[in-house]
N, C-alpha and C positions, 0 to 999 in steps of 0.2 A: 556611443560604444559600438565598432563597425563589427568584430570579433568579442564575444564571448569566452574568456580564458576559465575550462574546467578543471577544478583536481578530483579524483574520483576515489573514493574509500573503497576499498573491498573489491579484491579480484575474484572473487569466486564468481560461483553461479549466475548471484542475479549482476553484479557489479559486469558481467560479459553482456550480459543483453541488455544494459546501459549503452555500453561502449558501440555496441552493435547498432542501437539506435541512430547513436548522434552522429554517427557515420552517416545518415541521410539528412541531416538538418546542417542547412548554411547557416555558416556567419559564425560558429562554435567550432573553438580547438580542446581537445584536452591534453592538459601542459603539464600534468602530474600524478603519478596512479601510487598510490597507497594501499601496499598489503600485508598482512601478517607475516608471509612466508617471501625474504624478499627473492631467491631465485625464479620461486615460482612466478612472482611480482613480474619480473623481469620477461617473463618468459610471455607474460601476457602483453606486456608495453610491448613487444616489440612485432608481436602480433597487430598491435594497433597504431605503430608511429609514433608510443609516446616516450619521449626523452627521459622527463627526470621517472625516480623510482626511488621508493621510500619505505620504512616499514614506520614511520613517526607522522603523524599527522598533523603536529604540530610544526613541523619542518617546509610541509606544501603550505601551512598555514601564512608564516613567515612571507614565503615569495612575492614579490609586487605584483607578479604576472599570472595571477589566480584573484580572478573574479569572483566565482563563486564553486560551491563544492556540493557534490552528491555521494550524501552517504548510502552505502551499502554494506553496511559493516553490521556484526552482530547484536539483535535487538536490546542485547541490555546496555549498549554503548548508545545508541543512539541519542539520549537527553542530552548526556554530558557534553557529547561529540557537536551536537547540534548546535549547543550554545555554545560551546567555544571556537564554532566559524562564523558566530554571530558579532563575539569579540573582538576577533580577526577584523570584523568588517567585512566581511564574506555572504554572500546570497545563499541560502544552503536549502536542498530539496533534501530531506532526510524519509528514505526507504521505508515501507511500514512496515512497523507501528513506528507512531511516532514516539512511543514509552513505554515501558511495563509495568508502570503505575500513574495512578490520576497526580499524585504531587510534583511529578518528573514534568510531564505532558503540561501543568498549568505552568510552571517554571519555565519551558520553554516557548510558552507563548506570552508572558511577560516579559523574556529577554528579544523577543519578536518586535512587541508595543515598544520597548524601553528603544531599541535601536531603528525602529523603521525600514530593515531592509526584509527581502523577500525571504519569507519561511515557507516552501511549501511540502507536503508530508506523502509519499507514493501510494494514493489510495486510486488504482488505476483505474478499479471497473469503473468510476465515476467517466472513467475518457474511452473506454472499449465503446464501438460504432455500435454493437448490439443495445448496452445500455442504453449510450448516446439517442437512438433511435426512439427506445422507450420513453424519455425521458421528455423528449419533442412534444413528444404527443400528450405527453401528461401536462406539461406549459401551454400546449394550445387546448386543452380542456377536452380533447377525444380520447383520454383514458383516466382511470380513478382506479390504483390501487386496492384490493380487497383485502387481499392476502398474498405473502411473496412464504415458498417453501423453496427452502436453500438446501443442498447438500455440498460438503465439503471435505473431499474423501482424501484418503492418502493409505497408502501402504508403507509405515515406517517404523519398524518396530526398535532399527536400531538407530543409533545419531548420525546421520547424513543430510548430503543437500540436495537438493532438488537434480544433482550431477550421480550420487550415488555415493559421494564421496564424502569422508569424514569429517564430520563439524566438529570444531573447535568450540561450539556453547549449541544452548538447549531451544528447541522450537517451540513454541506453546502455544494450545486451542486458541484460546480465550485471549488473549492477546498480540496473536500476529492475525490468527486466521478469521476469526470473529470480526475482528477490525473491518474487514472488508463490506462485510455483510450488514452487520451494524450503521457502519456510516451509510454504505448506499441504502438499505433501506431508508434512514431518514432523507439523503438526499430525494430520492423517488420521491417521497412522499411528501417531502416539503413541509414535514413537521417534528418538532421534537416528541420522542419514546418519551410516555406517561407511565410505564410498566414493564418491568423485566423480569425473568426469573431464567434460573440454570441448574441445573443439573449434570452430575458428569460423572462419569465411572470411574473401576481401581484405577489407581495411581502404577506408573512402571516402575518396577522394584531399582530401578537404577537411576533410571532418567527423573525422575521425579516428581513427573507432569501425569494428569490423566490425556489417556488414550483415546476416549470415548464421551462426547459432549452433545446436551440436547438445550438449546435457551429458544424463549420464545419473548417476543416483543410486542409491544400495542403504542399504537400514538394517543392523538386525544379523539380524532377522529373517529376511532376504532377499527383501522386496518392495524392486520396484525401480521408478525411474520414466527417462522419458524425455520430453526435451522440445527442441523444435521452435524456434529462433525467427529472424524475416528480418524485414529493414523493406523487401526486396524482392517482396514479395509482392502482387503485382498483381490482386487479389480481395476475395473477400469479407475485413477484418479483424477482429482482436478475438482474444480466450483463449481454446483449446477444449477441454476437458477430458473423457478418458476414464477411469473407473475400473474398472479388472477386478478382479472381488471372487471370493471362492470361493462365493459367494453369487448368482450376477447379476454381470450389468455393466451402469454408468450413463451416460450421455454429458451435459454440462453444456455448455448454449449460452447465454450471455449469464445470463439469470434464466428458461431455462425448462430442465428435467431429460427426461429419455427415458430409458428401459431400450437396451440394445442391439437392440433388435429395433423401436425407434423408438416403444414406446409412451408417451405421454404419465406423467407422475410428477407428481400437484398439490403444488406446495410453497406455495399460496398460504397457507395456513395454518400455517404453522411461524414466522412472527413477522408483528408488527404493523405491517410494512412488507414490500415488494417490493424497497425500492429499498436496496444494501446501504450507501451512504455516508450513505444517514440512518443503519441500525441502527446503524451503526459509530461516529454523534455520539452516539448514545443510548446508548451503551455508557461514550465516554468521558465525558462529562456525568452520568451515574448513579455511577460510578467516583468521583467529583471528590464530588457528595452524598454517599455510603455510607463513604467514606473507604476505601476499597478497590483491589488491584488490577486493572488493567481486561484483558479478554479483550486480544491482543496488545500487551499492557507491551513497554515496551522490552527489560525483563530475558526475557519467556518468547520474545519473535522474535530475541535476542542470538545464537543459533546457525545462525541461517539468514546471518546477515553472517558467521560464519565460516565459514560452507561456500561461499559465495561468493569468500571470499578465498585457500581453499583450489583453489576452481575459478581464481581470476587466475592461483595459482604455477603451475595443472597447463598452462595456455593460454601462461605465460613458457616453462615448460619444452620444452613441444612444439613451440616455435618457432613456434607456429599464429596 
């Protein structure tokens, strides 16, 4: 396969800093862009050289000259959407989450097993050089996890994207953003969460989701983490990440690293980009050549949506 043929779901927000990515990776065209609003659709193809333009996805599905597809499309489309480029016979990296529930997420990783081709799910920080860096050192045995304290802020009180602009469906803690944090934690750690619990504030009178989320985690280990998250947060936003090692402690701000004492950490050198949603093409695209599985398959992040859905029953239970 010399060329890689993309179709790409969802022009918004993140579905551009896709496009922006693979603009540095050889070997990948994308041959077809899928979006809700087809002017606007258009208005981003052409932005990016891409030809056909679609508001059906079942339409990019169709073409012979679409290898594989990256969703970017709203989280509650993603199972349905995923398994039917599975169908197709299509390689599909589907945006996180990979579901907004545990029965969606196993279904699409038995349509994974059933056909054999590449599923991989956008859980970046697993490829951001900051983590990357941490995670080095955890496999060569000069760092051990203690405790990881997360925050995860946002200011959003009304339905928008990450643009400022008006979403067509609903954002949610505990299943887009949790996701993140969840998995990396287990990946960090290199073991499966023995214990979860969550808590979360009012619900928005509209939107229907809470605003305001506290979960904390334990392995078997007994490193534990904690995590922070509000779309009340009227500040600086974005994921912030501490790791307390018995080694050092790290703090992770965006793509740049500090020790706890704020000194500078170069991660520039720890792969061939900065930017983690290109590594993370480059990951699945190499996955898709090598005939391999790719760093977060559907099958290795399968457990982070069940501890998510263990945190839904702990947040039904608690009446929270």
């Amino acid at each position: 396969m010399s060329v890689i043929r993309i179709a790409l779901a969802g022009a918004g927000a993140f579905g551009v800093k896709h496009l922006e990515a693979l603009q540095n990776v050889d070997g990948v065209e994308v041959v077809s862009l899928i979006g809700r609003e087809l002017e606007k659709t258009r208005g981003v193809a052409e932005k990016f050289g891409i030809e056909h333009v679609t508001t059906n996805l079942d339409e990019s599905l169709a073409r012979k000259d679409v290898d594989a597809v990256i969703l970017c499309t709203p989280t509650q489309l993603h199972a349905a959407q995923g398994m039917a480029c599975m169908r197709a016979g299509k390689h599909v990296q589907i945006e996180i989450p990979l579901a907004d529930s545990w029965a969606d997420a196993q279904a699409v990783a038995r349509m994974q097993q059933e056909t054999g081709l590449v599923c991989m799910v956008g859980h970046t920080r697993r490829f951001n050089p900051s983590h990357q860096w941490i995670h080095r050192r955890i496999a060569k045995g000069e760092l051990k996890i203690q405790q990881m304290d997360v925050q995860t802020y946002f200011f959003r009180r009304t339905n928008t994207n990450a643009l400022g602009q008006p979403r067509s469906w609903t954002d949610h803690l505990l299943w887009h953003h949790a996701a993140h944090t969840v998995d990396l934690f287990r990946y960090q750690t290199g073991e499966d969460i023995v214990a979860a619990n969550a808590l979360q504030g009012p619900m928005h009178p509209e939107l229907g989701i809470a605003m305001d989320m506290s979960i904390q985690l334990k392995t078997r280990s007994g490193a534990i983490c904690t995590l922070s998250l509000s779309f009340n947060n009227d500040g600086p936003f974005g994921t912030f990440f501490r790791y307390i090692c018995d080694n050092g402690t790290y703090i992770a701000r965006y793509d740049d690293l500090v020790t706890g004492r704020d000194e500078p950490v170069d991660v520039s050198k720890v792969d061939v980009s900065m930017n983690g949603i290109e590594l993370q093409d480059r990951e699945f695209l190499a996955a898709i050549r090598e005939g391999r599985e790719p760093n977060a398959s559907v099958q290795q992040v399968l457990p982070c949506y069940r501890t998510l859905h263990e945190l839904e029953l702990s947040l039904a239970s608690n009446g929270a």
